[in-house]
N, C-alpha and C positions, 0 to 999 in steps of 0.2 A: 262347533267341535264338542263332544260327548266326552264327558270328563268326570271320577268321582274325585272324593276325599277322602283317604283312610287316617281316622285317626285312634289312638290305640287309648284304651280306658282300662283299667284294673276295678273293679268293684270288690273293697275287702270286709263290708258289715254291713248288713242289709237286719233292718228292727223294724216297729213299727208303726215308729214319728221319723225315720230318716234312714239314708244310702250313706255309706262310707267310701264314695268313689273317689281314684285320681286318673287324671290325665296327662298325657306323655308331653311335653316340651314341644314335641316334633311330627309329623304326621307325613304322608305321603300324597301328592295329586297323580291320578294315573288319566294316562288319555287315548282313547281309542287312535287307531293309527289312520283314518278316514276318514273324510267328514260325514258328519251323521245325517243321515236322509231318514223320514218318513217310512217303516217297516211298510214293506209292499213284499209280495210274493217271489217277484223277481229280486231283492236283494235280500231275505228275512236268512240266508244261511251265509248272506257277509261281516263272518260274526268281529273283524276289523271295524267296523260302523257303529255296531251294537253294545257291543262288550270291554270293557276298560281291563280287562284280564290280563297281568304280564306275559304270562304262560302262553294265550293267544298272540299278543303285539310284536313279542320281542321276534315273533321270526315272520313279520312283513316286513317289505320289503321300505315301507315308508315309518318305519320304527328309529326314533333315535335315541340313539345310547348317550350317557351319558359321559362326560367327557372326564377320564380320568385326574387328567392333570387340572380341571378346575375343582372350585372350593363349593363344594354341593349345597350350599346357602345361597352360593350366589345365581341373579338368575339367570338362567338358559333357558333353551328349547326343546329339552328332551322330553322324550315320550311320558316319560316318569321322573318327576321333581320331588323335592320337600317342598315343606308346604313355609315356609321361610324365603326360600327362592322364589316360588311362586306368589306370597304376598308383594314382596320387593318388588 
């Protein structure tokens, strides 16, 4: 399964002995909605395989949402997790 990690960084001071970066608590794994096969001609425009894109996933048909009534730390199976549910 083809999967990224979005994690969010703020850089507020950049000199030039050092970076003044933080980094967020919390981050995002996104998962393609298909499992990911070897780009080949006949599937390079099954961008469900390729691409970890919400914008793309959320309207396949093997996309799962996330379930409202649970606590979004803990873990499931949806297409798109935090990255706390997905350590756990």
């Amino acid at each position: 399964m083809k999967f990224d990690l979005r994690v969010y960084v703020v850089v507020t001071g950049i000199s030039d002995d050092h970076i003044r970066a933080y980094i967020a608590d919390e981050g995002l794994a996104r998962f393609c909605t298909l499992p990911y096969e070897k780009p080949t001609k006949a599937n390079f425009d099954t961008f469900n395989m390729h691409l970890t894109n919400y914008s793309l996933n959320k309207s396949s048909d093997t996309y799962i949402e996330e379930n409202p009534n649970q606590n979004i730390l803990e873990p499931n199976n949806g297409s798109k997790r935090t990255l706390t549910a997905l350590f756990k």
